[in-house]
C-alpha positions in Angstrom: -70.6 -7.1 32.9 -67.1 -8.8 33.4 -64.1 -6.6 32.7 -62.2 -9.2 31.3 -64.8 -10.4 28.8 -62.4 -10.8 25.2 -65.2 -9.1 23.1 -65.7 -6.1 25.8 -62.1 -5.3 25.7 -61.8 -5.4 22.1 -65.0 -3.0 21.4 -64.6 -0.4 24.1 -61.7 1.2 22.2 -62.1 4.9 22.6 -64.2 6.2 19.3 -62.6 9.5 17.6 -64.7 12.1 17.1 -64.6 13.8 13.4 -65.4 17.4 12.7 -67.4 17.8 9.6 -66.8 20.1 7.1 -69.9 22.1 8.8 -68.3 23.1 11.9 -71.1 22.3 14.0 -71.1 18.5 14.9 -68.8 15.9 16.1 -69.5 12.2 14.6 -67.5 8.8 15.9 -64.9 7.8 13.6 -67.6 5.4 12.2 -69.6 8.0 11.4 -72.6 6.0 13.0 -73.2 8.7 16.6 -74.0 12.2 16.4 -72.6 14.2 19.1 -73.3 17.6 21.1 -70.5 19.8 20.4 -68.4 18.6 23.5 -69.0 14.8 23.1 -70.7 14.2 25.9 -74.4 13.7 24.2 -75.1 10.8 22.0 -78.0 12.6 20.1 -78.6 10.6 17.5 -77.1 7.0 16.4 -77.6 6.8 12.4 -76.0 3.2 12.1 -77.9 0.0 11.3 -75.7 -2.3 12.7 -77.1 -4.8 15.8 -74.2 -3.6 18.3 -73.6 0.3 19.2 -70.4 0.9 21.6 -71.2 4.1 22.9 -68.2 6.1 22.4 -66.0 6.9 25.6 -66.5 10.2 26.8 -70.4 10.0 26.1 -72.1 11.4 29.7 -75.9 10.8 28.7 -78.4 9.5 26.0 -80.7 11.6 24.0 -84.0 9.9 24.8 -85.2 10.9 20.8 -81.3 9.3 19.4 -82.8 5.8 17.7 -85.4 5.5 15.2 -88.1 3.7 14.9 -88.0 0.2 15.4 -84.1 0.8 15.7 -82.3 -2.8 14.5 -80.2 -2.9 17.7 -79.8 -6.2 19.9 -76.8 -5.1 22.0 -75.4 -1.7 23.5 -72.5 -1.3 25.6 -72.2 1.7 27.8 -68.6 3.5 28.4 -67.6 4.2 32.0 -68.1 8.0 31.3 -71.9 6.9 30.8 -73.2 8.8 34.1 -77.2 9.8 33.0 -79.8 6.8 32.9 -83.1 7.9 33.7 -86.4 7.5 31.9 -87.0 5.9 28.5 -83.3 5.1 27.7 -83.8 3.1 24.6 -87.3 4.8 23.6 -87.5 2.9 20.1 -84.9 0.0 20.4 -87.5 -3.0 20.4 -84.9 -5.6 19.2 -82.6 -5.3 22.3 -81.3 -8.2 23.8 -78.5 -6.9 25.8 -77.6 -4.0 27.3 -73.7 -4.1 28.7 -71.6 -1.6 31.1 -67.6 -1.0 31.4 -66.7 -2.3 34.6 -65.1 0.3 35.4 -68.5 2.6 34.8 -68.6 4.3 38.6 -72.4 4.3 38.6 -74.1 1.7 36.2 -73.5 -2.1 35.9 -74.6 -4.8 33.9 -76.3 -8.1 35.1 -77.1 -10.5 33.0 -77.7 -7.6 30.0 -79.9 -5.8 32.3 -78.8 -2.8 33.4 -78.5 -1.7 37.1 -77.2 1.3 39.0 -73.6 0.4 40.6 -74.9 -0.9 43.8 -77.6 -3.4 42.2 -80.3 -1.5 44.5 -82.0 0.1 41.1 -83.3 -1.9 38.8 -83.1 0.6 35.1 -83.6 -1.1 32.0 -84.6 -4.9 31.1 -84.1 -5.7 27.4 -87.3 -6.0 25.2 -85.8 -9.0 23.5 -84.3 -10.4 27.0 -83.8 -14.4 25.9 -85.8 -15.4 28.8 -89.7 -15.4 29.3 -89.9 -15.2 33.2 -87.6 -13.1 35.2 -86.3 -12.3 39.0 -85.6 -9.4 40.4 -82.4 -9.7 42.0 -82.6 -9.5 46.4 -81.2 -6.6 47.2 -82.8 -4.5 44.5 -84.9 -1.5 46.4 -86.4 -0.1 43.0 -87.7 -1.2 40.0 -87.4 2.1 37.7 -89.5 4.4 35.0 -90.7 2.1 32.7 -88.0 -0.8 33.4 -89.8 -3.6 31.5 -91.3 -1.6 29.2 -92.2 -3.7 25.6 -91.2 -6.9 27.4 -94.2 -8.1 25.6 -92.4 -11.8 25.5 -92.2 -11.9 29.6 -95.2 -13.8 30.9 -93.7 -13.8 34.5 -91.6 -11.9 36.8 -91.1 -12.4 40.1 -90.6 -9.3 42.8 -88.1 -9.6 45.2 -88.9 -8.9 48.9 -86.1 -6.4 49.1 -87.6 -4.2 46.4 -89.6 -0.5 47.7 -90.7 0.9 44.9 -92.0 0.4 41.2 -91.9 3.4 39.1 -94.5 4.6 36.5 -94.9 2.8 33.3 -92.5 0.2 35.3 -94.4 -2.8 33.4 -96.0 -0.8 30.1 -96.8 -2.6 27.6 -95.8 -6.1 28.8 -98.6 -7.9 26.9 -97.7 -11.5 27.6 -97.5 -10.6 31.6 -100.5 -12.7 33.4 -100.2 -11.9 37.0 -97.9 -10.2 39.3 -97.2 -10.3 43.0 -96.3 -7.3 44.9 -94.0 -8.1 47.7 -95.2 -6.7 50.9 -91.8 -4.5 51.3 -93.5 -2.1 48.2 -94.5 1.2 49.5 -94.8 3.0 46.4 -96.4 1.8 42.8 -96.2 4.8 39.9 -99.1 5.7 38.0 -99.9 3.5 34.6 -97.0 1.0 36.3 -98.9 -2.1 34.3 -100.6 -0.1 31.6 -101.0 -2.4 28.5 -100.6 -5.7 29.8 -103.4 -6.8 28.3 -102.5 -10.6 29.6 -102.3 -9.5 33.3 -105.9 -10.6 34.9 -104.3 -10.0 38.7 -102.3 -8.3 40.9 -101.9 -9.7 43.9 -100.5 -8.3 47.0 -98.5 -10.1 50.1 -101.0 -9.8 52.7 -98.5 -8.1 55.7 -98.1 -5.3 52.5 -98.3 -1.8 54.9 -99.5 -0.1 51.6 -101.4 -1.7 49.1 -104.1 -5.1 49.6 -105.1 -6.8 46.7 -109.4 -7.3 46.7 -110.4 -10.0 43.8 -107.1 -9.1 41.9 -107.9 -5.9 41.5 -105.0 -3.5 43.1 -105.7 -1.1 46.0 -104.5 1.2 48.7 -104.0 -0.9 52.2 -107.2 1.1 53.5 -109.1 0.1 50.5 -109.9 3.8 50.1 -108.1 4.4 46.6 -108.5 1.7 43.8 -105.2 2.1 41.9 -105.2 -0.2 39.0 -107.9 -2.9 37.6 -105.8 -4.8 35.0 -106.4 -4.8 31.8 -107.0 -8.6 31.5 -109.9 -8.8 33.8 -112.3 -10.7 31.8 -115.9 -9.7 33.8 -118.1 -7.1 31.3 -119.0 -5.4 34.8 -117.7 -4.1 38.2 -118.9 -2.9 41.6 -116.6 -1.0 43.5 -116.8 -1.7 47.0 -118.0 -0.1 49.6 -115.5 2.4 51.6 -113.3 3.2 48.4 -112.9 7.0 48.6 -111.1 7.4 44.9 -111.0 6.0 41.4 -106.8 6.9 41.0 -105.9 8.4 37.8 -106.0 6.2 34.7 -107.5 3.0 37.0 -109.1 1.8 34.6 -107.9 2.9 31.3 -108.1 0.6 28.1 -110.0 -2.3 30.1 -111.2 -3.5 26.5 -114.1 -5.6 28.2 -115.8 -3.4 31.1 -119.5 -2.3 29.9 -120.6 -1.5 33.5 -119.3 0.1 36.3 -121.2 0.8 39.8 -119.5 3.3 42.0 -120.0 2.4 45.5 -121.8 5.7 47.1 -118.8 6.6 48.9 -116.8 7.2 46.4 -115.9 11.6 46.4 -112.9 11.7 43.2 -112.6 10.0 39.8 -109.0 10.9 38.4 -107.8 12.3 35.1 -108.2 9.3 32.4 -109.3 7.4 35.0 -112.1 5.4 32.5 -110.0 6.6 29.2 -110.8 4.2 26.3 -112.4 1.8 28.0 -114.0 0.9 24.6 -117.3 -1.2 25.8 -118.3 1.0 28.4 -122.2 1.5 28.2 -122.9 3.5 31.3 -121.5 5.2 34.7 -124.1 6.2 37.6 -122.1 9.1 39.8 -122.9 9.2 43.3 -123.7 11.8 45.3 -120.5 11.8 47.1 -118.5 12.4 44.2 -116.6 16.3 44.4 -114.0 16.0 41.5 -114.6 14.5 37.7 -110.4 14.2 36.5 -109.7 15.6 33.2 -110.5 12.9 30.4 -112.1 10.9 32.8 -114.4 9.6 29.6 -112.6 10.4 27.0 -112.3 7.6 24.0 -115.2 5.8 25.4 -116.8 5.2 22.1 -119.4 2.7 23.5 -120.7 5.4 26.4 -124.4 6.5 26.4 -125.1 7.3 29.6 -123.2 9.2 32.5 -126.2 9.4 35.1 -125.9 11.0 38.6 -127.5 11.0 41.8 -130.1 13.4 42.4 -128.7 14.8 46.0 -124.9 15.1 44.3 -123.9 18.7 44.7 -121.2 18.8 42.2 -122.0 17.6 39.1 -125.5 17.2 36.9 -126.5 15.4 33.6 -128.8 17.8 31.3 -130.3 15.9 28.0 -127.2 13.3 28.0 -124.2 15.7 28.9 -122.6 16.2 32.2 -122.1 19.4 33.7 -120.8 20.9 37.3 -123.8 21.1 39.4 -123.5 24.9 38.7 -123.5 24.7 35.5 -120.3 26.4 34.4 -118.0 23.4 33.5 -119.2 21.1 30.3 -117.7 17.6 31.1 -118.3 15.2 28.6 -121.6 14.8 26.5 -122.3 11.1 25.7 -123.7 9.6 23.0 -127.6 10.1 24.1 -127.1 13.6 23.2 -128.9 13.1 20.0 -129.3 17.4 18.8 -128.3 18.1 15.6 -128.4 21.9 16.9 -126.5 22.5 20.9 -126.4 25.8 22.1 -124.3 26.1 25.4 -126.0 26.9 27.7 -125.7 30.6 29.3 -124.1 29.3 32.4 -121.3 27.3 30.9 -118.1 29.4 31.3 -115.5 26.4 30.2 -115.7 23.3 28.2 -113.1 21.0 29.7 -112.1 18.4 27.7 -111.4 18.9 23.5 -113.2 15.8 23.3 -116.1 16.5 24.9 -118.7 16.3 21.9 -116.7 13.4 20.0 -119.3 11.0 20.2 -121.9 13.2 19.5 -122.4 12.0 15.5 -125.8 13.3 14.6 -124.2 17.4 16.3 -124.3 19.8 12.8 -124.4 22.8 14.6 -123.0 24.4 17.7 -123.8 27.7 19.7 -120.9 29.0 22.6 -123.0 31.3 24.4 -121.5 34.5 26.1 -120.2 33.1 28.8 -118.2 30.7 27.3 -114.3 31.4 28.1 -112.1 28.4 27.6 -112.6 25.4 24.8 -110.7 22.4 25.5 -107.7 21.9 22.8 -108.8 20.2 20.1 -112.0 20.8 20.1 -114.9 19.3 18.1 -111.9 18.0 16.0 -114.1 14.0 15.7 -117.7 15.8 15.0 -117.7 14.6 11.5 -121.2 16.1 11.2 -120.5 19.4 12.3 -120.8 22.5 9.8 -121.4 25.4 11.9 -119.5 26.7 15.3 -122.0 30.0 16.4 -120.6 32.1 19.1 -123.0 34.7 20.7 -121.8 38.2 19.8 -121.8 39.1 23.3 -118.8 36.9 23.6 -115.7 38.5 25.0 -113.0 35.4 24.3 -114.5 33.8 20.2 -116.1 35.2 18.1 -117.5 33.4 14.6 -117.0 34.2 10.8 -119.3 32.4 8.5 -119.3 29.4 10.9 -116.0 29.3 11.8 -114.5 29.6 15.7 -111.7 32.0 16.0 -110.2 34.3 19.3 -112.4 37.2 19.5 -109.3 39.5 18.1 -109.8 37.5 15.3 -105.6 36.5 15.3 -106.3 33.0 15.6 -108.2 30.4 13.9 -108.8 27.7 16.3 -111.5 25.2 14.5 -113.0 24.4 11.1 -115.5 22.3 11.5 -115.6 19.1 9.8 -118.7 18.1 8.7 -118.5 21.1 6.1 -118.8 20.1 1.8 -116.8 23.5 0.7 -114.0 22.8 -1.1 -112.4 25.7 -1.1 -111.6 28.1 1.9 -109.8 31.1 2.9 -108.4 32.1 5.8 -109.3 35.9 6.3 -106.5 38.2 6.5 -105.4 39.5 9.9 -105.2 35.7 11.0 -101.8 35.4 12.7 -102.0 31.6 13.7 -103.5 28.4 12.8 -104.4 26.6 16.4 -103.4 23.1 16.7 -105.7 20.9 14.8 -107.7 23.4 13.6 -108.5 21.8 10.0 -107.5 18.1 11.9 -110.0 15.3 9.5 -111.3 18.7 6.9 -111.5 15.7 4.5 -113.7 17.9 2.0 -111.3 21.1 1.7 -108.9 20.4 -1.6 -107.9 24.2 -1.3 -106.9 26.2 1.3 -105.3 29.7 1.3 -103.2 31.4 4.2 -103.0 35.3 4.3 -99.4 36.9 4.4 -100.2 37.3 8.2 -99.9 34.2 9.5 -96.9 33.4 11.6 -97.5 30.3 13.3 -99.0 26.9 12.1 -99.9 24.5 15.3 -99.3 20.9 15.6 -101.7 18.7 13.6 -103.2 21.9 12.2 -104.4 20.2 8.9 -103.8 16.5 9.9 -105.7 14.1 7.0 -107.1 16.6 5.1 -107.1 13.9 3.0 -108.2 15.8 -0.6 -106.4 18.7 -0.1 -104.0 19.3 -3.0 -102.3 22.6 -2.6 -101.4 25.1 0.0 -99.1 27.5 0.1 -97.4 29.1 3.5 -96.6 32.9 3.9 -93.2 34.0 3.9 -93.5 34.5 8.0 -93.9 31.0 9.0 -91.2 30.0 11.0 -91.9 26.7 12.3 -93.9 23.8 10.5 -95.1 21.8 13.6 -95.3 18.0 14.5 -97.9 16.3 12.1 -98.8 19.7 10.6 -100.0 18.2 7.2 -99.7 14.2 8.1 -101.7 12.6 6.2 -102.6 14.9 3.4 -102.7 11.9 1.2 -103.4 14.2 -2.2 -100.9 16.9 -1.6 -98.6 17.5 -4.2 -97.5 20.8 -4.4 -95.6 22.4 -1.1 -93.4 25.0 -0.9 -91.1 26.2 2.4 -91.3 29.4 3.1 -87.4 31.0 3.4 -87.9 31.7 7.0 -88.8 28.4 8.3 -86.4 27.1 10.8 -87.6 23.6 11.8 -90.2 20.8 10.3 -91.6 18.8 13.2 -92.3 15.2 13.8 -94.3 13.7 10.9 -94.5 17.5 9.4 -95.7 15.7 5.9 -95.7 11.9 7.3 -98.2 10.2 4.8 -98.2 13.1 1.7 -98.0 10.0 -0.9 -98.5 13.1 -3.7 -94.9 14.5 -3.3 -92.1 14.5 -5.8 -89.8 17.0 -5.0 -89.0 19.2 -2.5 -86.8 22.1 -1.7 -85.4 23.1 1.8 -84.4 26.7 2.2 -81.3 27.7 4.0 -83.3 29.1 7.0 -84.1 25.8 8.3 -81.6 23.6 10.8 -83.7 20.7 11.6 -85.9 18.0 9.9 -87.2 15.9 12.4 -88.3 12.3 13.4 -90.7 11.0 10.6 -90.7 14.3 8.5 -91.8 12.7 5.2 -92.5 8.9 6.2 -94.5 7.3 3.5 -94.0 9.7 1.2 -94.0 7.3 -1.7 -93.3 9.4 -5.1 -90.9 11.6 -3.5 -88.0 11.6 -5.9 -85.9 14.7 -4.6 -85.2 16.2 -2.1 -82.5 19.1 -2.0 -80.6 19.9 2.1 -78.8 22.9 2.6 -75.8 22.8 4.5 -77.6 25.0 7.5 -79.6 21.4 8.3 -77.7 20.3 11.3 -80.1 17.9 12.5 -82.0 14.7 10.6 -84.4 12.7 12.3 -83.2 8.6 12.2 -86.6 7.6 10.4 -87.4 11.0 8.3 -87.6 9.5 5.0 -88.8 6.1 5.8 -90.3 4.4 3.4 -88.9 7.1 0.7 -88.0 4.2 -1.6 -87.1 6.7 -4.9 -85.6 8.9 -2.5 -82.0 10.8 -3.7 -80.9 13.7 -1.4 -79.2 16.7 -3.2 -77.0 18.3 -0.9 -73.5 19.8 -1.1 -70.7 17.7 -0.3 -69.4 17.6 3.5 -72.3 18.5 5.0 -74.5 17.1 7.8 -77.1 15.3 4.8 -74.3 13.7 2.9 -73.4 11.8 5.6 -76.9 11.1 6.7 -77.9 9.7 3.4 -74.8 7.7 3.5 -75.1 6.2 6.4 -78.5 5.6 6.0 -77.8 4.1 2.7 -80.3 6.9 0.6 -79.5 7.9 -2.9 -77.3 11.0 -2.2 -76.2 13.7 -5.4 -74.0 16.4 -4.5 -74.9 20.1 -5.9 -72.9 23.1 -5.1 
């Protein structure tokens, strides 16, 4: 950006910083950025104006500081600004504009796109940029993490020939994007780099590339020995790989909405992790024998998948009644949906179960037995077996162990997994249970009741995520820590009470609980984070000691009837008022 640009010189007046009453924070003088206690982190912008001057002395961005859907269009950087890397803006879909003091030592601004000093990097590109094709300045050597990311109005960009690499999740999400043409000075392409650009049916490659060759649009090493990337726009329902292609490169194939077949060439030795994930159509997969390594969530999300078949003479991996082992037997893959039991025992061999969506689409499973040798479940386990009632573990077992049905450690300390598919309405944890696993009661849509024993400590991410008719919990006094999407979605909720000791609620903690009124936070708790209670519909109150130091932007979206009761002077005052919520001050 020019230096002597009127409006530049007028709005990069140095911001003071206030102390509130608190102690803890610094704010700008607008009150609008949250600072780190030196001022050199923005960690969380709470205005909703469409321009944020970064305030001088502002080093880096916190990648979590804008909400949701964040209402900027333009933000200019100070010259302290010295940290860009990775999602910068993560949220700020309405930017058209990102501008740099001049006299920034490392970053510059070029036509609202944001560069490193020397023009070689190109950083960030502008969701909203006011141009639908764009051209990547010669001279530029690098296209970073997710530059273009949610360009979604950008149907072309053109490469330069000076540019080396293209960083992962460099095109993400740029649904409008058509083709592409890699330069043949690229010697690098990140993993996922044109990941949702559901538009793009080819990328083509300059054929004196020393790296990557282009074969029918589909993108591959210069050997041919790696596919990288089939985009997501190819239109054809099926797809040979060639002949000579060693591996299928970690998510290669991921979210190709129209792919039912795929025909690996018999020399392929390694599918990557995800490298088939959510390919939604996808009827069958033959493996050939060559094939050594099956990538974590290679299948996963494949909700159309029946059949994973594999040569007879491959010494790695076999397929017994519809699910895919290792050829010894002690890894469970993936089971597809030809696996028709209503009753699976595990067989005796199996010692780990890799993926916690390995029986997902598995709809008529009621009943499933870990046998004794069973060691490790995949997290999340049988958390979409809507049918299951019963997880039976072998008594043998040294790792689970069962109690009427339910899976927990074999100490009994943990519960790791409810299973869905069961009518009770009513259950109770047993006592001597020190932590709920992550997801454990995920989609318990039956349960309206559910009681926790004064021993439990620790409640796991998504532990009881849309257990849609449960109406009343209550936490021990132990709990510290209500993790991300703990209760999300627990649509009937309506009673809830935090426990004294809890220090932080965790991204979409109670996002969805339309059933709340009121709630109380106790003085042990210093952060509320992103999403906390969005959509909570009836809550009317909601009272914030002064120990909360930390609010995320979009916590109480959506909280319409919302008032915060909180003392005056303290963090939540200023959040509600600057967020323009209801605010009552209490002593």
């Amino acid at each position: 950006m020019n230096d002597k640009n009127p409006f530049f010189l007028q709005a990069t007046t140095v911001a003071v910083c206030l102390i509130l009453l608190t102690g803890a924070k610094l704010f700008s003088a607008d009150g609008d950025c949250r600072l780190n206690d030196d001022g050199t982190i923005l960690e969380r912008y709470l205005g909703s104006g469409e321009t944020l001057v970064v305030p001088e002395g502002v080093r880096e961005i916190n990648p979590d500081a804008f909400g949701f859907n964040s209402p900027l269009k333009t933000v200019v950087l100070p010259k302290s600004f010295e940290v860009a890397e990775g999602l910068l803006f993560k949220n700020c879909n309405m930017i058209e504009s990102v501008d740099v003091a001049g006299d920034n030592p490392r970053y510059r601004s070029i036509d609202g796109v944001l560069f490193s000093k020397d023009a070689k990097t190109l950083l960030f590109v502008p969701p909203k940029i006011s141009v639908d094709s764009y051209v990547v300045p010669e001279g530029a050597v690098s296209v970073g993490e997710g530059a273009f990311q949610g360009c979604s109005s950008l149907s072309s960009v053109t490469i330069s020939k000076t540019v080396q690499s293209i960083g992962k999740n460099a095109f993400c999400g740029c649904s409008s994007l058509t083709s592409v043409d890699i330069p043949e000075s690229v010697e690098k392409i990140g993993h996922g780099a044109f990941s949702g650009c559901r538009s793009l049916k080819a990328i083509n490659v300059a054929e004196k590339n020393s790296q990557y060759s282009s074969i029918d649009g589909v993108l591959f090493t210069k050997d041919a020995k790696t596919l990288v990337d089939m985009p997501d726009g190819t239109e054809t329902d099926a797809y040979v790989v060639p002949e000579g292609v060693e591996e299928i490169a970690q998510r290669a194939f991921a979210s190709s909405p129209n792919l039912k077949s795929i025909v690996l060439s018999e020399t392929v030795e390694i599918i990557g992790d995800m490298a088939f994930y959510s390919c939604s159509s996808l009827e069958s997969v033959v493996v050939p024998k060559n094939v050594g390594k099956i990538g974590i969530g290679a299948f996963d999300n494949c909700g159309s998948l029946t059949s994973i078949d594999v040569a007879e003479d491959n010494s790695q991996f076999q397929t017994i009644d519809g699910v895919l082992f290792s050829q010894n037997g002690k890894t469970l893959v993936f089971a597809t949906k030809s696996m028709k039991n209503e009753r699976y025992v595990v067989p005796k061999t199996t010692e780990t179960i890799i993926s916690g969506e390995a029986f997902n689409l598995c709809p008529s499973l009621k009943e499933i037995v870990l046998s004794e040798s069973v060691g490790e479940v995949g997290r999340g386990a049988f958390s979409d077996c809507s049918s299951l009632t019963s997880i039976d573990v072998e008594e043998s077992n040294r790792e689970f162990r069962s109690i009427d049905g339910v899976l927990f450690t074999k100490d009994g300390k943990t519960l790791i997994r409810y299973p869905a598919g069961r009518k009770d309405r009513a259950y109770a944890v047993p006592e001597g249970v020190e932590k709920i696993e992550s997801g454990a009661f995920k989609n318990c849509s039956q349960l309206t009741s559910i009681v926790l024993p004064e021993s439990v400590e620790s409640i796991g991410d998504f532990a009881f995520f849309s257990c849609s008719s449960l109406a009343a919990i209550v936490l021990p006094k132990n709990v510290q820590e209500i993790g991300d999407a703990s209760f999300c979605y627990c649509f009937s909720l309506r009673f809830f009470k935090i426990p004294e000791n809890v220090k932080s609620i965790g991204n979409s903690a109670f996002e969805g609980c339309a059933s709340f009124t009121k709630i109380t936070v106790p003085e042990s708790v210093v952060s509320i984070d992103q999403f906390a209670f969005v959509g909570c519909s009836k809550l009317t109150s909601i009272v914030i000691p002064t120990s909360v130091e930390n609010i995320g932007i979009l916590a109480f979206w959506g909280c319409e009837k919302l008032t915060v009761r909180a003392p005056k002077g303290s963090y939540a005052e200023q959040f509600a008022l600057n967020n323009n919520i209801k605010f009552e001050p209490i002593e």
